[in-house]
FIRODO-207131 format. One record per residue (C-alpha): residue number from 1; y, x, z; residue in one letter. Coordinates in nm, 3 decimals. Layout:
BEGIN
REC   num         Y         X         Z   residu
REC   NUM         Y         X         Z        a
...
//
This chain:
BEGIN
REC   num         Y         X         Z   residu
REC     1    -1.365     3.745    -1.391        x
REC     2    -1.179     3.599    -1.621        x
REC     3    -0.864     3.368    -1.560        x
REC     4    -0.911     3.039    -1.865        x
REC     5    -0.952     2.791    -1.589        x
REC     6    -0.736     2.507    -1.754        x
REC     7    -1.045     2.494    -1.999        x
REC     8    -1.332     2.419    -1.764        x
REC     9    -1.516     2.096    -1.769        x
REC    10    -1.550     2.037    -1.409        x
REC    11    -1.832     1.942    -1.219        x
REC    12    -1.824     1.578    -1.101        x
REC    13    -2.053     1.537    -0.827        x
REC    14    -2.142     1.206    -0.715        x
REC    15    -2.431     0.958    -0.608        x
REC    16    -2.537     0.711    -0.896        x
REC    17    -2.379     0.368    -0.841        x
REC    18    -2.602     0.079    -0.768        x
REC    19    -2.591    -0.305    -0.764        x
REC    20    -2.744    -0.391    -0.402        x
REC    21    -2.697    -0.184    -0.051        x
REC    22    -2.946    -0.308     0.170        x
REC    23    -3.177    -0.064     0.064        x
REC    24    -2.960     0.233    -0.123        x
REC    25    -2.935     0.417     0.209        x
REC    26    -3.306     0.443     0.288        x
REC    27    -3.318     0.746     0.527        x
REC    28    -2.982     0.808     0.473        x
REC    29    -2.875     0.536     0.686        x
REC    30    -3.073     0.623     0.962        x
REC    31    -2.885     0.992     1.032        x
REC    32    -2.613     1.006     0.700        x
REC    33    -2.332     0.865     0.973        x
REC    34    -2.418     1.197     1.143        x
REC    35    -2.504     1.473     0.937        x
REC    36    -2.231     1.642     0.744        x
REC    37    -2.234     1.624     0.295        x
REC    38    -2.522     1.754     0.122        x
REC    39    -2.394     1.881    -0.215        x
REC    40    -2.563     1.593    -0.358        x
REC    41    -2.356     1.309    -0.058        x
REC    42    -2.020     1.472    -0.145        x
REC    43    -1.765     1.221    -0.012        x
REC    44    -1.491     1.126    -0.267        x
REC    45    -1.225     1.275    -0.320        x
REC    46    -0.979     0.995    -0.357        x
REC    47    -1.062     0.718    -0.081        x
REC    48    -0.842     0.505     0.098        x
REC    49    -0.875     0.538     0.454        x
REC    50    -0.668     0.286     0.668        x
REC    51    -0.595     0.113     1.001        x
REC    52    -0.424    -0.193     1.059        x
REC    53    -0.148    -0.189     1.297        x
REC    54    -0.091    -0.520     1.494        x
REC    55     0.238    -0.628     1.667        x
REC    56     0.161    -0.998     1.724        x
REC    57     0.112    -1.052     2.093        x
REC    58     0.159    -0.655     2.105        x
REC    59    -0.221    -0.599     2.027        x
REC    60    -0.164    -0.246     1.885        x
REC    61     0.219    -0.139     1.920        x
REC    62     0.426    -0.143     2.120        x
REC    63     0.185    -0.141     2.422        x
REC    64     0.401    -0.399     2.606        x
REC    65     0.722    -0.548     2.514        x
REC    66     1.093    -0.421     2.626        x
REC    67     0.949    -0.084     2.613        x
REC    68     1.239     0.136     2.620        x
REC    69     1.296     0.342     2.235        x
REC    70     1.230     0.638     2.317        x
REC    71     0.870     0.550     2.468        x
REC    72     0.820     0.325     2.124        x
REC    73     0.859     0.633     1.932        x
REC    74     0.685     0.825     2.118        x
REC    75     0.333     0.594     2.126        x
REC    76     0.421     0.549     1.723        x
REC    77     0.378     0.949     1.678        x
REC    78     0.081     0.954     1.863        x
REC    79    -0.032     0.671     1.711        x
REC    80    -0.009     0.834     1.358        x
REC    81    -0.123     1.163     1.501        x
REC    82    -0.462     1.002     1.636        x
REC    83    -0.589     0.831     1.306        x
REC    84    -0.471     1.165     1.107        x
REC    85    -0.705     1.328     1.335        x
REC    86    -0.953     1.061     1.242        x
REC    87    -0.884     1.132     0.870        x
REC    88    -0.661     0.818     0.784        x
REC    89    -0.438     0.838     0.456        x
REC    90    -0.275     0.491     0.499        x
REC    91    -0.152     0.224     0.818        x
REC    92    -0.068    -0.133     0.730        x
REC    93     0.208    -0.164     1.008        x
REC    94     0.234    -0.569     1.051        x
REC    95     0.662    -0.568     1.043        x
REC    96     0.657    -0.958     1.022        x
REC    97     0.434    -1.144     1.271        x
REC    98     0.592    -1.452     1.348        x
REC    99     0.913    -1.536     1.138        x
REC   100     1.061    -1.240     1.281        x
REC   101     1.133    -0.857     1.229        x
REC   102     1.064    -0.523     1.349        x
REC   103     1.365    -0.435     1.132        x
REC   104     1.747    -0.503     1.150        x
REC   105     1.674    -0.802     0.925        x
REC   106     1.964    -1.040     0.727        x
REC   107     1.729    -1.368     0.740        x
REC   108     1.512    -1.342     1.038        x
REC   109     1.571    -1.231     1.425        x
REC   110     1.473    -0.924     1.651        x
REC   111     1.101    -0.955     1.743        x
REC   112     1.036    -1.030     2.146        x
REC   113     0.715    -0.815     2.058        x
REC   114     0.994    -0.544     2.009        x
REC   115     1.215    -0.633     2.300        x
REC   116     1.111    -0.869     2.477        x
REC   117     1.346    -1.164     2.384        x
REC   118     1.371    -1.268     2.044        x
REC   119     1.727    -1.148     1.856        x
REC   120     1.776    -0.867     2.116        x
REC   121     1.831    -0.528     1.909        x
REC   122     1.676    -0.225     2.039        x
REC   123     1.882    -0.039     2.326        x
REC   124     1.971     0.219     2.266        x
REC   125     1.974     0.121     1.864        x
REC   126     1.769     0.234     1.599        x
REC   127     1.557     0.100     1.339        x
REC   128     1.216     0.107     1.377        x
REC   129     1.108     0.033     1.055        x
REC   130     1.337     0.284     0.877        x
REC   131     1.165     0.553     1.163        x
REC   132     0.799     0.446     1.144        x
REC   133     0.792     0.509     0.738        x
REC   134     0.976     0.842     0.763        x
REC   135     0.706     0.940     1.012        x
REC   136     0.434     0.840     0.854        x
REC   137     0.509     1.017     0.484        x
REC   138     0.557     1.333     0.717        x
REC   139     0.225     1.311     0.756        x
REC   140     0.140     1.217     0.384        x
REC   141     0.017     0.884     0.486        x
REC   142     0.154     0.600     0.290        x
REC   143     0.324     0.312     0.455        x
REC   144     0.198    -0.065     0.408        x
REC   145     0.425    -0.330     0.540        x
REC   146     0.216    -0.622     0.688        x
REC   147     0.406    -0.950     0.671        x
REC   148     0.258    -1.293     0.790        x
REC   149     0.416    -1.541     0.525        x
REC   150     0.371    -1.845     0.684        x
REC   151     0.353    -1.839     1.106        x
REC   152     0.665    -1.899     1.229        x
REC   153     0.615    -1.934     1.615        x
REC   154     0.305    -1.772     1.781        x
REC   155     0.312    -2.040     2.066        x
REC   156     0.483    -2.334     2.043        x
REC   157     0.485    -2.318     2.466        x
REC   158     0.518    -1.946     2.552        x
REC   159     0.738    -1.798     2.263        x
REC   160     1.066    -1.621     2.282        x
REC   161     1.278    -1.841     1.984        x
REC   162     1.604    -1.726     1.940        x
REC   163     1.885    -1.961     1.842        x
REC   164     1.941    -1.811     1.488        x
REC   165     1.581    -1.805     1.433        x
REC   166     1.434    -2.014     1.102        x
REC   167     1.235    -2.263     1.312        x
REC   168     1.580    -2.422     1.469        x
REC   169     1.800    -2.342     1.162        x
REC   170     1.579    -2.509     0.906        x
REC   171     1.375    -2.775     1.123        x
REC   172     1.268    -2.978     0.851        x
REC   173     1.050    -2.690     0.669        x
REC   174     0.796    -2.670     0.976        x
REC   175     0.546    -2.840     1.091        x
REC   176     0.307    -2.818     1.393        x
REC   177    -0.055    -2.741     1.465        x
REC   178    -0.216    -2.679     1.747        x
REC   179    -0.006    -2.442     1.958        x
REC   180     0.166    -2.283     1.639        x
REC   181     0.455    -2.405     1.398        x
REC   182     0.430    -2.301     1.090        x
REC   183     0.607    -2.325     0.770        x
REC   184     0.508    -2.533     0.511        x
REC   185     0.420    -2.435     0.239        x
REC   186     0.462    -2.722    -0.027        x
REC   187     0.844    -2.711     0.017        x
REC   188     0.956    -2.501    -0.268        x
REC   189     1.310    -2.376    -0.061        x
REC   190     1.003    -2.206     0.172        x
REC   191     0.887    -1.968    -0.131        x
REC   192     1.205    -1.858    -0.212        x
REC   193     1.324    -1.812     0.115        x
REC   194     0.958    -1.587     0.216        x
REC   195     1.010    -1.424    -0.095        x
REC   196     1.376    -1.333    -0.067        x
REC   197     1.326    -1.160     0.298        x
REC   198     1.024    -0.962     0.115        x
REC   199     1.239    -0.880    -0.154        x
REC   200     1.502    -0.729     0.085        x
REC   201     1.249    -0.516     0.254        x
REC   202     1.131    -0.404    -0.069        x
REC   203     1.464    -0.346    -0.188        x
REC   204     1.589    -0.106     0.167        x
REC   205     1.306     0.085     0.290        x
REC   206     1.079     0.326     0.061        x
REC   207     0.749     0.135     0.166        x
REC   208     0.423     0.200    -0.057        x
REC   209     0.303    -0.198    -0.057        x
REC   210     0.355    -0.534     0.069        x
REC   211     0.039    -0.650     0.273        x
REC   212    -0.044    -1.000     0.374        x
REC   213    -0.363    -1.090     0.582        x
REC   214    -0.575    -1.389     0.572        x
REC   215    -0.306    -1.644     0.713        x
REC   216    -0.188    -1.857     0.434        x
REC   217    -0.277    -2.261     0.510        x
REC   218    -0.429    -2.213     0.912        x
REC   219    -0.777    -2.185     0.974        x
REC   220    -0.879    -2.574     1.050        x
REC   221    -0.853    -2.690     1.356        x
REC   222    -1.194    -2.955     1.420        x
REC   223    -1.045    -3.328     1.369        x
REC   224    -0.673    -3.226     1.268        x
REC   225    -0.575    -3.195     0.913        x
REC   226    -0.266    -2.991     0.798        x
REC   227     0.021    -3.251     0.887        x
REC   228     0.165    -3.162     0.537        x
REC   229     0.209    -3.529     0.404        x
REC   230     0.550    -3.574     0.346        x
REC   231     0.582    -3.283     0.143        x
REC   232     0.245    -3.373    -0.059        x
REC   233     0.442    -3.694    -0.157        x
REC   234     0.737    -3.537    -0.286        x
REC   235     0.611    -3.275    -0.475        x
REC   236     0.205    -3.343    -0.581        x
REC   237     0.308    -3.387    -0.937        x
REC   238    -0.042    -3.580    -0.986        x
REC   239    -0.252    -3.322    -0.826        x
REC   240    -0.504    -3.380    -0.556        x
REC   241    -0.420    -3.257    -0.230        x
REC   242    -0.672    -2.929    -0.185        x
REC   243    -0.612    -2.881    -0.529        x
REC   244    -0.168    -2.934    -0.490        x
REC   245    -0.227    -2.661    -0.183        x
REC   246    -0.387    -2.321    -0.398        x
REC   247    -0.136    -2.472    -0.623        x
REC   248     0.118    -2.395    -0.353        x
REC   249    -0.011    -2.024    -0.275        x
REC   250    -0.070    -1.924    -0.611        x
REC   251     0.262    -1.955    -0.682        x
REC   252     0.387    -1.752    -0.427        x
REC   253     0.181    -1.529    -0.452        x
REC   254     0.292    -1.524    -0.804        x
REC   255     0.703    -1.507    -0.719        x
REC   256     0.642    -1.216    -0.481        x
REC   257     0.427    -1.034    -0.759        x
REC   258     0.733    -1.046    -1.004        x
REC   259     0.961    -0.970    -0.759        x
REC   260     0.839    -0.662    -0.598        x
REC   261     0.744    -0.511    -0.937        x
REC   262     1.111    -0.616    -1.044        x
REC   263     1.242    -0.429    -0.746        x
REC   264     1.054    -0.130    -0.718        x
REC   265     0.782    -0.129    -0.990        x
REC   266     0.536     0.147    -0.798        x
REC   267     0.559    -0.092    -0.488        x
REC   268     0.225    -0.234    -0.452        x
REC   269     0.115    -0.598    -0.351        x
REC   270    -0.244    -0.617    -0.140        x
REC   271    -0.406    -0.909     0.008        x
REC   272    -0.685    -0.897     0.304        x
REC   273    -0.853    -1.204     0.270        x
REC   274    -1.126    -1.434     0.496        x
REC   275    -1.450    -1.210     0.369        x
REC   276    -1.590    -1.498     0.177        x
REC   277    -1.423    -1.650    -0.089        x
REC   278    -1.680    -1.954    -0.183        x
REC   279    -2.076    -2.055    -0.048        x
REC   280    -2.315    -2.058    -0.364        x
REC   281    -2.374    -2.371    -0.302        x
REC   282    -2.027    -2.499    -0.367        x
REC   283    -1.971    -2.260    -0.667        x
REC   284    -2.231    -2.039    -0.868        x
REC   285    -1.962    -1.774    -0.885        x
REC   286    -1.962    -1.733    -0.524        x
REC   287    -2.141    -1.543    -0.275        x
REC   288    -2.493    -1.581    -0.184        x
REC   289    -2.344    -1.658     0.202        x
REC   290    -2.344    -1.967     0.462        x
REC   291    -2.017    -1.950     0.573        x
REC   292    -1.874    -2.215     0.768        x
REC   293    -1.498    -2.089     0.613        x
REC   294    -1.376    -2.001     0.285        x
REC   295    -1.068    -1.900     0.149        x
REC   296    -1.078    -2.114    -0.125        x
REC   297    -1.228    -2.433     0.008        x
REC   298    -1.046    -2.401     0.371        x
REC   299    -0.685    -2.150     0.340        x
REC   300    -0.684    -2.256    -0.007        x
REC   301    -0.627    -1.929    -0.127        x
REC   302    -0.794    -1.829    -0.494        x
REC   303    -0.780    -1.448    -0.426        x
REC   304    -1.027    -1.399    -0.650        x
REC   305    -0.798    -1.561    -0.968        x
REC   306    -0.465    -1.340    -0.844        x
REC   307    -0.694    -1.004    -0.854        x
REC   308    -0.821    -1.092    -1.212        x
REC   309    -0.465    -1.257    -1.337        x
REC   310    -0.301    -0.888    -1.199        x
REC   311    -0.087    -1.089    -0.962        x
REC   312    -0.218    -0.811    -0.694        x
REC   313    -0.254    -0.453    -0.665        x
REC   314    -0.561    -0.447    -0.390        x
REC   315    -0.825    -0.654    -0.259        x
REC   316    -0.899    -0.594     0.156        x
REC   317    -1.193    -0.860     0.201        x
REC   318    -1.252    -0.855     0.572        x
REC   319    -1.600    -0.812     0.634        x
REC   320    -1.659    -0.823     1.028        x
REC   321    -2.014    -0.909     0.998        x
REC   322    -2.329    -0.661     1.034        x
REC   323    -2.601    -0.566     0.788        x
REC   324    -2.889    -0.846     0.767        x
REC   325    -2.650    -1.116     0.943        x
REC   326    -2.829    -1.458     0.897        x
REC   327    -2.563    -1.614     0.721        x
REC   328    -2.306    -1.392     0.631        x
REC   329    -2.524    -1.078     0.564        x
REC   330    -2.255    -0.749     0.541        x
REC   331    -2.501    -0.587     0.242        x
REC   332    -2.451    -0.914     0.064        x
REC   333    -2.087    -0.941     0.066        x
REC   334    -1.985    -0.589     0.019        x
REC   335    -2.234    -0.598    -0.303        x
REC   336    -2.008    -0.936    -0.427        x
REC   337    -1.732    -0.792    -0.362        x
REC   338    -1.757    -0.490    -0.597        x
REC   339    -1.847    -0.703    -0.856        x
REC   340    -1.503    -0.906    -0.837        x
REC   341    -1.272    -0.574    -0.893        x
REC   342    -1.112    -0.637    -1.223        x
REC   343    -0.988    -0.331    -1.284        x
REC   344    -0.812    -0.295    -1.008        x
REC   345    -0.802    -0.157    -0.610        x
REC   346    -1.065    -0.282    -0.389        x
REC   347    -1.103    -0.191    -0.037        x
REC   348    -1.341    -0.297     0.270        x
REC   349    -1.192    -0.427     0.577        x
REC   350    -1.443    -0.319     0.861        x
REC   351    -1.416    -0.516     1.238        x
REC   352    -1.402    -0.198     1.472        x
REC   353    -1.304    -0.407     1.744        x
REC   354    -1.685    -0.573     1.701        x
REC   355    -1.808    -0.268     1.833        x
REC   356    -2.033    -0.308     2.112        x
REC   357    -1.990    -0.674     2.148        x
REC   358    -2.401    -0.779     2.048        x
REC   359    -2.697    -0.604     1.951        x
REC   360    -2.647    -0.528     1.632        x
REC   361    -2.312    -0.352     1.677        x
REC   362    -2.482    -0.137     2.018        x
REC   363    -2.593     0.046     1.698        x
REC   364    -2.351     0.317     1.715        x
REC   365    -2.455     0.373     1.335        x
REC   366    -2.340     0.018     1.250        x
REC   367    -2.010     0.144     1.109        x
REC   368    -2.080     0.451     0.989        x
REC   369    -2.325     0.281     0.772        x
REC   370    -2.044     0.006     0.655        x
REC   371    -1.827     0.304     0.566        x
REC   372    -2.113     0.495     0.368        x
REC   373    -2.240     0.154     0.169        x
REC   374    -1.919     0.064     0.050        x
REC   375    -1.927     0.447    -0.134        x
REC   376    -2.251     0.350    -0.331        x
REC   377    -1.982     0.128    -0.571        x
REC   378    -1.747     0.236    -0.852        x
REC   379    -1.509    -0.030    -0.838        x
REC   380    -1.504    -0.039    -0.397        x
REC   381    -1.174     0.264    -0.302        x
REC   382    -1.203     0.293     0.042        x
REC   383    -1.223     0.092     0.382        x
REC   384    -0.970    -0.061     0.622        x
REC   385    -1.008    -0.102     0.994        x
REC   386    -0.915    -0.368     1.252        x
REC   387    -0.742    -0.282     1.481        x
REC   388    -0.588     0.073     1.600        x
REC   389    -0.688    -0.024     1.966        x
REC   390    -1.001    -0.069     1.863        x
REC   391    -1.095     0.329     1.893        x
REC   392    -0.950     0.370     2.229        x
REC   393    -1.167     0.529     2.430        x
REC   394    -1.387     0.640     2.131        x
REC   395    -1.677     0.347     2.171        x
REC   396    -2.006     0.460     2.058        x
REC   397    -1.836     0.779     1.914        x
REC   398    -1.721     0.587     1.598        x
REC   399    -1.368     0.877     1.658        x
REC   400    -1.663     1.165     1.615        x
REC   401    -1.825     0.970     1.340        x
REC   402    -1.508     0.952     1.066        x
REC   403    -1.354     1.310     1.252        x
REC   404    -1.667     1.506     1.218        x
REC   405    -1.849     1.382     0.901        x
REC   406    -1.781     1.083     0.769        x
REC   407    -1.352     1.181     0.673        x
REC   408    -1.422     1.581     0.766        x
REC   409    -1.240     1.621     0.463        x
REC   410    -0.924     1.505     0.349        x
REC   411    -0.921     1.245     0.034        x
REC   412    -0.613     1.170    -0.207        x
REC   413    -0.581     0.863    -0.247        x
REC   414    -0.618     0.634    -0.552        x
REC   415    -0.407     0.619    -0.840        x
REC   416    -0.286     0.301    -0.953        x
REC   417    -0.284     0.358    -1.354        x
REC   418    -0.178     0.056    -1.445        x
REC   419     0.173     0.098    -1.262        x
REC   420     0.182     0.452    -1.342        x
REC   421    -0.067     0.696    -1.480        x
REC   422     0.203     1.029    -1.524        x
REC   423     0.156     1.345    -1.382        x
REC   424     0.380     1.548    -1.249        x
REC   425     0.413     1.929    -1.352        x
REC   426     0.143     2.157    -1.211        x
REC   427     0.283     2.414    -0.986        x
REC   428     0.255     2.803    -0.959        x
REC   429     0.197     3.075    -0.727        x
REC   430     0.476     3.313    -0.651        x
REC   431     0.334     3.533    -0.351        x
REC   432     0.088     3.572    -0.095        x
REC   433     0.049     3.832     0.202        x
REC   434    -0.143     3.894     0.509        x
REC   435    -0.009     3.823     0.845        x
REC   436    -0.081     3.846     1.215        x
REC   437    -0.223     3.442     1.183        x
REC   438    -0.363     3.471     0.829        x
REC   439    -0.274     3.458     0.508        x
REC   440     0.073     3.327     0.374        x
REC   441     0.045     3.158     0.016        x
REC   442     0.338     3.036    -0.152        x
REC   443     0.413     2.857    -0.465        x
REC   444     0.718     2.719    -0.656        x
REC   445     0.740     2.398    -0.974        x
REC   446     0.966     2.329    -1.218        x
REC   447     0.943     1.980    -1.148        x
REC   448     1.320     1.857    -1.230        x
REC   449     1.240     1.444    -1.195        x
REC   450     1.175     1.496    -0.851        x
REC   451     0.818     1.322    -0.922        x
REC   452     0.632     1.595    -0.690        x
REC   453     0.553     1.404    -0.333        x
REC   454     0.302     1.665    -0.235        x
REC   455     0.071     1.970    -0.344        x
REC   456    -0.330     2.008    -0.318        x
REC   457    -0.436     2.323    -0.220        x
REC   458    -0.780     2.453    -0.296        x
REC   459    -0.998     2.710    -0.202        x
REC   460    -1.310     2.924    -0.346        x
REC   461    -1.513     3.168    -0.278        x
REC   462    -1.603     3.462    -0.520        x
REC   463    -1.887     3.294    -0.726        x
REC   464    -1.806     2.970    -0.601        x
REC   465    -1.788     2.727    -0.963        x
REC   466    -1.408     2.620    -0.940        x
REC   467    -1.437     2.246    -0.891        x
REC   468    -1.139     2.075    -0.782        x
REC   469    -1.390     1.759    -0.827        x
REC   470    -1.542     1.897    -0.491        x
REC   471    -1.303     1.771    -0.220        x
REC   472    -1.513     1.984     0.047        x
REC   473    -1.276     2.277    -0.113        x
REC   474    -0.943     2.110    -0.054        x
REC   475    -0.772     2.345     0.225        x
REC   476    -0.516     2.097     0.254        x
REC   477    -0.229     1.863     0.144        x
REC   478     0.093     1.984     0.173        x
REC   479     0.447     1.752     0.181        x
REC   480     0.688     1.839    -0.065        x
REC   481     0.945     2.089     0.038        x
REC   482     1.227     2.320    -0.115        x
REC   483     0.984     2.635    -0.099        x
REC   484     0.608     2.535    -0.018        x
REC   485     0.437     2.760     0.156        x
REC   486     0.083     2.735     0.358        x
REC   487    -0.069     2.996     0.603        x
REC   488    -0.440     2.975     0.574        x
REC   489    -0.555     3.016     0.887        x
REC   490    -0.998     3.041     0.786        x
REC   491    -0.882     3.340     0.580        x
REC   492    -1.086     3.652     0.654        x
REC   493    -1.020     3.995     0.563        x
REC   494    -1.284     4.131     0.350        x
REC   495    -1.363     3.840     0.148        x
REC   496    -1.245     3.726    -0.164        x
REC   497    -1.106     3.416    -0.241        x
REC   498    -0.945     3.212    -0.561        x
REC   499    -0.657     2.935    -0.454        x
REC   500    -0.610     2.658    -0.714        x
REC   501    -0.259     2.432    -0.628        x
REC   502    -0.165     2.097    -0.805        x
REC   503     0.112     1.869    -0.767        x
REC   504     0.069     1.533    -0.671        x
REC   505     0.348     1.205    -0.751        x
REC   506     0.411     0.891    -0.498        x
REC   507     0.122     0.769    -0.691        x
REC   508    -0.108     0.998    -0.633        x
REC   509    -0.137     1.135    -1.023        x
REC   510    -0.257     1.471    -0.992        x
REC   511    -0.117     1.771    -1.198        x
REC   512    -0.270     2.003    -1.427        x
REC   513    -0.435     2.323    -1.255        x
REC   514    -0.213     2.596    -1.130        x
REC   515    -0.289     2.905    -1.271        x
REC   516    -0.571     3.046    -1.003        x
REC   517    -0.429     3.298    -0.733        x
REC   518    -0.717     3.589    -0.676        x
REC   519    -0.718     3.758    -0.338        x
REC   520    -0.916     4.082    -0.310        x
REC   521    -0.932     4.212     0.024        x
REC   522    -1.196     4.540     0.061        x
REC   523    -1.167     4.847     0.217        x
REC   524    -0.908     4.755     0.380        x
REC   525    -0.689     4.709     0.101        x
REC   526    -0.593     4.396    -0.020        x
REC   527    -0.511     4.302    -0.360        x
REC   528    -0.316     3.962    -0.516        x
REC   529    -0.353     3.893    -0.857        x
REC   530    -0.173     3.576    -1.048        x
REC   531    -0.294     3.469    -1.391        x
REC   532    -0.069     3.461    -1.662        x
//
């Protein structure tokens, strides 16, 4: 068998992408959620596969506040640990909920969620922040910091507000509604100031992307406008007031684009937005939905215009609604969706926490189905879940679902070409022997930019057709280290097997082929050969 494997067209396997869901899954979505890949249903081989962490009100971490460190650490591990196991490649850890910091912060106090009282530092000291990302790229999981841009104090009657924080400092750039203060966002000092603190988090910690959620203006309250009048006077400049307020969001959505990309320029910027953008009926270009919110006509947030301007990196439109929902329908929306792309990352925010909570979400196959529809579209990468408590307790064996079939195997995850489309070096095998636990494989690059992050390691059978398309053959993804080495522990004596390694960058580029390593094992020999 011959060794030219740089020169093979690989197989790519893959379903044929079509324009509406409701019906692609015929049979499939009755059993797919629970029945492993077909080799015609591989799963893809770069997906992005995330949960949202929430601090606010300590929904998802820490479990209560004032826990002591060492107990914080030790529910983060497990935390990451748990969704590894459930095949997650990404968290979106919310570091900001409330004009305050999970992170020994220059502008903005300690968060009570953290310590209880808003300002106090963590005793004994560390940072959090700087811990939770070195933890999480341990496990080759990237690391998206969540920050609300505009809440400033969760509850106006119940909060912890420290002396030094924003709120008291810099009175005149809130406002209040309902139980909340927020900032507003038609003072121009407000931008800079939201997109200086970003800027400083971008600039210290080696975070993968700067995430905001849907809170930009506040959902209405019934009766109560946004009491935003005096700044609408002093700086409308002509425009009408729904108008004057996208106005005020696009452009900071627009500051913080620049200035990440000026900071760190593989940093990327991602938005998870309301799930409808406009009703039809209001504008042809929107979605075929009766939704009694929209982020354009009611948080007065274009999302769609900063995806297609390339203001953003990723798209997460939350879509906590069912299949066939009378009004916002989940086949309907995911279909719009993947039509408003533009080149760039779109992913699927699924409610989890909906799960058992009517009828149509008893259906343990309600997510599992979300998860597999979204894969029917080119321009859809992956799917986002709210919240990590949500699969405590593994309802309706959703935990058995994404462990078991639907992320059984691992998935790189996208590349961002249009920040960086470079490959590192690809790797090469150096040695491999038996031992007691299996068999030891190790490999070696000559990667001097330090671009290699990780390695893929594949693995064949003899007359298996070498497709590193196939992501049922990835053995596994292995951090960078000074001398890689991986003991594969399915390896049986008396078969043989071909390894293929790449190299993989921050960004996910993948490397040029190794050269293949051949294992022989027979009569109880066993034989390594290395290509040339």
């Amino acid at each position: 068998m011959g060794f030219a494997y740089r020169n093979f067209i690989f197989a790519v396997y893959g379903k044929p992408k079509q324009e509406m869901v409701k019906y692609i899954l015929t049979g499939l979505l009755l059993f797919g959620g629970l029945l492993p890949p077909t080799k015609a249903q591989l799963p893809p081989k770069r997906e992005f596969r995330a949960v949202w962490i929430s601090t606010i009100s300590n929904i998802d971490w820490p479990s209560r506040k004032g826990l002591p460190p060492e107990q914080q650490r030790e529910e983060f591990i497990d935390l990451l640990d748990f969704h590894q196991r459930n095949g997650m490649n990404a968290i979106i850890f919310q570091v900001r909920p409330a004009a305050d910091a999970f992170y020994p912060s220059p502008f903005e106090p300690w968060s009570e969620y953290l310590t209880g009282k808003q300002g106090q530092p963590p005793i004994p000291y560390y940072d959090p922040l700087e811990f939770m990302i070195t933890e999480t790229h341990k496990r080759g999981m990237e690391f998206h910091a969540w920050f609300n841009p505009y809440r400033a104090v969760a509850n106006i009657r119940g909060s912890s507000v420290a002396d030094n924080h924003i709120s008291r400092t810099r009175p005149q750039w809130f406002v209040t509604y309902g139980d909340k203060k927020y900032f507003d966002p038609g003072i121009p000092e407000v931008r800079s100031y939201v997109t200086e603190l970003i800027r400083d988090v971008v600039k210290r910690y080696d975070i993968d992307a700067v995430h905001f959620d849907d809170y930009f203006y506040p959902y209405r309250i019934p009766g109560r406008d946004f009491p935003d009048q005096g700044s609408y006077r002093l700086y409308n400049k002509g425009r009408g007031l729904d108008e004057w307020r996208r106005f005020n969001v696009d452009t900071i959505i627009q500051m913080l684009s620049s200035t990440i990309k000026e900071t760190k320029p593989w940093v990327k910027f991602g938005i998870s937005p309301f799930g409808v953008w406009r009703n039809q009926d209001k504008d042809f270009q929107g979605s075929p939905t009766r939704a009694g919110v929209t982020n354009y006509d009611d948080l007065y947030a274009d999302v769609i215009k900063w995806q297609r301007l390339g203001w953003i990196d990723y798209l997460t439109p939350q879509l906590y609604w069912e299949f066939g929902h009378r009004l916002v329908a989940y086949e309907v929306l995911v279909n719009w969706w993947s039509k408003h792309a533009y080149g760039r990352h779109m992913y699927i925010g699924h409610g989890t926490y909906r799960i058992g909570s009517s009828a149509a979400w008893r259906n343990p196959r309600e997510l599992p189905n979300q998860v597999l529809a979204t894969r029917a579209f080119q321009t859809i990468h992956g799917s986002v879940f709210f919240s990590s408590r949500s699969f405590n307790g593994n309802p309706l064996g959703i935990n058995d679902s994404l462990h078991n079939h639907l992320y059984r195997y691992p998935a790189l995850l996208p590349t961002s070409p249009w920040l960086d489309d470079v490959a590192p070096k690809a790797p090469y095998f150096t040695d491999a022997f038996e031992k007691a636990g299996g068999l030891e494989i190790r490999w070696a690059d000559d990667d001097t930019t330090q671009q290699t992050r990780s390695y893929v390691l594949y693995k064949f059978e003899e007359g298996q057709v070498v497709n590193v398309n196939d992501p049922t053959k990835i053995l596994s993804i292995v951090q960078q280290m000074p001398d890689p080495v991986f003991i594969d522990r399915s390896y049986i004596k008396g078969r043989n097997y071909i390894y293929i390694v790449t190299a993989l960058d921050r960004m996910h580029n993948e490397s040029m082929i190794s050269d293949p390593l051949r294992v022989e094992s027979a009569n109880g020999s066993v034989h390594f050969e290395f290509a040339p």
